[in-house]
C-alpha positions as CSV (number, residue, x, y, z in Angstrom):
1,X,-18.9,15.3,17.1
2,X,-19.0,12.7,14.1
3,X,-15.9,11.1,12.9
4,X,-14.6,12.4,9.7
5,X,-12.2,9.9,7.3
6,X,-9.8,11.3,5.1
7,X,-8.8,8.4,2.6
8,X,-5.6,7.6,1.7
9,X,-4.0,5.6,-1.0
10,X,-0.1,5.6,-0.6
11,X,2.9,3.3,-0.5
12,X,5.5,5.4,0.9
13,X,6.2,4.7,4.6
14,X,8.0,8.2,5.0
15,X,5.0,9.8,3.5
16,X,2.3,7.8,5.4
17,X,4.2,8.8,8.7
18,X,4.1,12.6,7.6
19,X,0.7,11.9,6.4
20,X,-0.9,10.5,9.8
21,X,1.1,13.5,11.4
22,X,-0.7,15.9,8.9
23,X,-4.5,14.4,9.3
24,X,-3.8,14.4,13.5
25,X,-2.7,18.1,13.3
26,X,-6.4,18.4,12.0
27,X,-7.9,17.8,15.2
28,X,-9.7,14.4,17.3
29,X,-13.1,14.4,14.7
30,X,-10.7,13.4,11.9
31,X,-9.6,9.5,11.0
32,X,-7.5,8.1,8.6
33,X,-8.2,5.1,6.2
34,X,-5.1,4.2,4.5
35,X,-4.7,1.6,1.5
36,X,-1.5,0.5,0.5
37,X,-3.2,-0.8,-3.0
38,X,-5.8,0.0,-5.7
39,X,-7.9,-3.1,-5.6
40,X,-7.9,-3.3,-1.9
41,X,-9.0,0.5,-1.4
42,X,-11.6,-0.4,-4.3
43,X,-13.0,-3.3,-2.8
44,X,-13.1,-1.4,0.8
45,X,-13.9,2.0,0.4
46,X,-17.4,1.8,-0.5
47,X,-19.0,0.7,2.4
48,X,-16.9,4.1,4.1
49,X,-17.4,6.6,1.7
50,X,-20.6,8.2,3.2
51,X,-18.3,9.3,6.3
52,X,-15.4,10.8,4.0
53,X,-14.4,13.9,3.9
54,X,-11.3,13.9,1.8
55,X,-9.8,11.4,-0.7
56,X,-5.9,11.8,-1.8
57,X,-4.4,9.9,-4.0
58,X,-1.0,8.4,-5.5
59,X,-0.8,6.6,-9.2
60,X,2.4,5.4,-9.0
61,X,2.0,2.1,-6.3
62,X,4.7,-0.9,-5.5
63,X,3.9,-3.8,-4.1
64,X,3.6,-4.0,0.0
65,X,6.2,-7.2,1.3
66,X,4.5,-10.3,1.2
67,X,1.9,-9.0,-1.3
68,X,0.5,-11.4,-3.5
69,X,-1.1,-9.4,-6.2
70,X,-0.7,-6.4,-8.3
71,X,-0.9,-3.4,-6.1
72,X,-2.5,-1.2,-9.5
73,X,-2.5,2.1,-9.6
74,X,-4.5,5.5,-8.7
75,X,-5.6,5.6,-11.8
76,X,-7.7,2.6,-11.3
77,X,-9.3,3.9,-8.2
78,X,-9.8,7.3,-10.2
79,X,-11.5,5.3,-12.4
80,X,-13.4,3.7,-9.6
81,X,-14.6,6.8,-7.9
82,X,-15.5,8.6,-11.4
83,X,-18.7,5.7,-11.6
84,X,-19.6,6.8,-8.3
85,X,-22.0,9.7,-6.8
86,X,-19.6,12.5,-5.8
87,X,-18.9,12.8,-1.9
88,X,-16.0,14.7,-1.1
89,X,-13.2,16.5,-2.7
90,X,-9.7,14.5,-4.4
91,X,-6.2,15.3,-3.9
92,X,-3.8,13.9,-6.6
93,X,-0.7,13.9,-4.9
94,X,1.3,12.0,-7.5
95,X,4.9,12.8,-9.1
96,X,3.5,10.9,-11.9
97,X,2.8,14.3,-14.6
98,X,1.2,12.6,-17.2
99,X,-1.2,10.5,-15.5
100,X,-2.1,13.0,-12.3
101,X,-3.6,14.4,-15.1
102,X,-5.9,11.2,-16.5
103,X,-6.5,10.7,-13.0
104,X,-7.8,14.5,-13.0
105,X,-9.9,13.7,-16.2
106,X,-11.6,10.9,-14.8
107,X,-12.6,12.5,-11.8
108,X,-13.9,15.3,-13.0
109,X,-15.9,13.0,-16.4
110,X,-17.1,11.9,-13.1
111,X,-18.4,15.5,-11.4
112,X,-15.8,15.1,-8.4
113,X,-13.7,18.3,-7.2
114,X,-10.0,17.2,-7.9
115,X,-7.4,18.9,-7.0
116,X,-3.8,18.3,-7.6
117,X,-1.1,18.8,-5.0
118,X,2.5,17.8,-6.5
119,X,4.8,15.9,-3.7
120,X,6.9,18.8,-4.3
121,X,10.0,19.5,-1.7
122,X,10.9,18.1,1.4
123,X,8.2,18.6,3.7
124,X,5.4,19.3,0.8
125,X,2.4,17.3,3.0
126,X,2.9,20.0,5.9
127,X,3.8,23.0,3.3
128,X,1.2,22.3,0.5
129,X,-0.6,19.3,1.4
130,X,-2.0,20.1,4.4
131,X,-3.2,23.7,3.6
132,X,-5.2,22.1,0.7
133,X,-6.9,19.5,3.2
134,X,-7.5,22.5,6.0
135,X,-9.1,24.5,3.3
136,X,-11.1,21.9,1.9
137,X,-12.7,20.1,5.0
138,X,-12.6,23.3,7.0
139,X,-15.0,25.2,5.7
Protein backbone atom coordinates (compact mmCIF):
# COMPACT_ATOMS: atom_id res chain seq x y z
CA UNK A 1 0.00 0.00 0.00
CA UNK A 2 1.16 3.63 -0.89
CA UNK A 3 2.37 5.94 1.73
CA UNK A 4 0.02 8.59 2.64
CA UNK A 5 1.61 12.17 4.24
CA UNK A 6 -0.34 14.19 6.47
CA UNK A 7 1.42 17.67 6.62
CA UNK A 8 1.98 19.47 9.56
CA UNK A 9 2.89 22.91 10.43
CA UNK A 10 3.27 23.35 14.29
CA UNK A 11 5.64 24.69 16.93
CA UNK A 12 4.45 23.17 19.98
CA UNK A 13 6.58 20.26 21.16
CA UNK A 14 3.66 18.96 23.42
CA UNK A 15 1.40 19.12 20.45
CA UNK A 16 3.77 17.59 17.82
CA UNK A 17 4.23 14.60 20.37
CA UNK A 18 0.34 14.19 20.61
CA UNK A 19 0.27 14.85 17.05
CA UNK A 20 2.82 11.94 15.84
CA UNK A 21 0.73 9.81 18.45
CA UNK A 22 -2.48 10.81 16.63
CA UNK A 23 -1.28 10.21 12.72
CA UNK A 24 0.38 6.56 14.11
CA UNK A 25 -2.97 5.59 15.69
CA UNK A 26 -4.04 5.98 11.92
CA UNK A 27 -2.34 2.93 10.81
CA UNK A 28 1.51 1.93 8.93
CA UNK A 29 0.23 3.63 5.25
CA UNK A 30 0.27 7.03 6.95
CA UNK A 31 3.54 9.43 7.34
CA UNK A 32 4.05 12.57 8.89
CA UNK A 33 5.83 15.69 7.37
CA UNK A 34 6.28 18.22 10.00
CA UNK A 35 7.51 22.00 9.52
CA UNK A 36 8.33 23.97 12.37
CA UNK A 37 8.06 27.31 9.99
CA UNK A 38 6.10 28.87 7.13
CA UNK A 39 8.82 29.57 4.59
CA UNK A 40 10.49 26.28 5.16
CA UNK A 41 7.07 24.12 4.74
CA UNK A 42 6.65 26.63 1.56
CA UNK A 43 9.78 26.03 0.05
CA UNK A 44 9.42 22.10 0.80
CA UNK A 45 6.04 21.04 0.42
CA UNK A 46 5.67 21.20 -3.12
CA UNK A 47 7.73 18.66 -4.39
CA UNK A 48 5.36 16.29 -1.67
CA UNK A 49 2.16 17.45 -2.19
CA UNK A 50 1.02 14.89 -4.86
CA UNK A 51 1.38 12.09 -1.87
CA UNK A 52 -0.71 14.26 0.70
CA UNK A 53 -3.54 13.34 2.18
CA UNK A 54 -4.18 15.86 4.87
CA UNK A 55 -2.74 19.33 5.56
CA UNK A 56 -3.25 21.00 9.21
CA UNK A 57 -2.23 24.01 10.15
CA UNK A 58 -1.20 26.61 13.01
CA UNK A 59 -1.01 30.64 12.39
CA UNK A 60 0.40 31.56 15.36
CA UNK A 61 4.48 30.25 14.92
CA UNK A 62 7.76 31.15 17.31
CA UNK A 63 10.82 30.79 16.27
CA UNK A 64 12.65 27.05 16.62
CA UNK A 65 16.24 27.63 18.91
CA UNK A 66 18.99 28.47 16.88
CA UNK A 67 16.63 29.77 14.06
CA UNK A 68 17.83 32.34 12.05
CA UNK A 69 14.86 33.70 10.36
CA UNK A 70 11.34 34.68 10.82
CA UNK A 71 9.43 31.48 11.39
CA UNK A 72 6.01 33.47 9.54
CA UNK A 73 2.88 32.33 9.95
CA UNK A 74 0.01 29.86 8.62
CA UNK A 75 -1.42 32.40 7.07
CA UNK A 76 1.43 32.66 4.70
CA UNK A 77 1.36 29.02 3.82
CA UNK A 78 -2.65 29.52 3.46
CA UNK A 79 -1.76 31.94 1.20
CA UNK A 80 0.67 29.58 -0.48
CA UNK A 81 -1.61 26.60 -0.87
CA UNK A 82 -4.65 29.01 -2.13
CA UNK A 83 -2.25 29.57 -5.62
CA UNK A 84 -2.07 26.02 -5.91
CA UNK A 85 -4.33 23.11 -7.59
CA UNK A 86 -6.38 21.65 -4.72
CA UNK A 87 -5.08 18.16 -3.37
CA UNK A 88 -6.33 17.25 -0.12
CA UNK A 89 -8.37 18.64 2.59
CA UNK A 90 -6.96 21.60 5.45
CA UNK A 91 -7.30 21.57 9.16
CA UNK A 92 -6.84 24.99 10.79
CA UNK A 93 -6.05 24.05 14.10
CA UNK A 94 -5.12 27.53 15.45
CA UNK A 95 -6.24 29.47 18.80
CA UNK A 96 -5.70 32.38 16.74
CA UNK A 97 -9.93 33.49 16.09
CA UNK A 98 -9.42 36.12 13.84
CA UNK A 99 -7.02 34.92 11.43
CA UNK A 100 -8.18 30.89 11.43
CA UNK A 101 -10.62 32.58 9.79
CA UNK A 102 -8.42 34.60 6.88
CA UNK A 103 -6.63 31.45 6.74
CA UNK A 104 -10.14 29.79 6.00
CA UNK A 105 -10.87 32.59 3.34
CA UNK A 106 -7.80 32.01 1.51
CA UNK A 107 -8.21 28.52 1.25
CA UNK A 108 -11.35 28.34 0.13
CA UNK A 109 -10.61 31.81 -2.72
CA UNK A 110 -8.49 28.96 -3.52
CA UNK A 111 -11.23 25.85 -4.00
CA UNK A 112 -9.53 23.83 -1.04
CA UNK A 113 -11.86 21.99 1.64
CA UNK A 114 -10.82 23.73 5.00
CA UNK A 115 -11.86 22.82 7.95
CA UNK A 116 -11.34 24.28 11.31
CA UNK A 117 -10.65 22.34 14.44
CA UNK A 118 -10.06 24.78 17.54
CA UNK A 119 -7.07 23.35 20.03
CA UNK A 120 -9.78 23.30 22.34
CA UNK A 121 -9.24 21.23 25.88
CA UNK A 122 -6.65 19.12 27.05
CA UNK A 123 -6.41 16.35 24.81
CA UNK A 124 -8.40 18.18 21.70
CA UNK A 125 -5.90 16.26 18.90
CA UNK A 126 -7.26 12.80 20.25
CA UNK A 127 -10.96 14.24 21.06
CA UNK A 128 -11.57 16.43 17.98
CA UNK A 129 -8.58 16.41 15.98
CA UNK A 130 -8.22 13.13 15.22
CA UNK A 131 -11.93 12.26 14.38
CA UNK A 132 -11.68 15.11 11.74
CA UNK A 133 -8.47 13.45 10.12
CA UNK A 134 -10.24 9.70 10.38
CA UNK A 135 -13.14 11.10 8.69
CA UNK A 136 -11.45 12.92 6.10
CA UNK A 137 -8.68 10.47 4.83
CA UNK A 138 -10.87 7.47 5.71
CA UNK A 139 -13.31 7.41 3.40
Amino acid sequence: MPQRTIFILEDSEQRIRNFRVAVGSLGPEFRLRLWFDAPSMIEECLTELPECCLISLDHDLSPMPGATRDPGTGLDVAEFLARQPPVCPVIIHTSHTERRWSMHNELRFGKWNSEIVPPTGEHWIRDSWLPRVRALVLQ
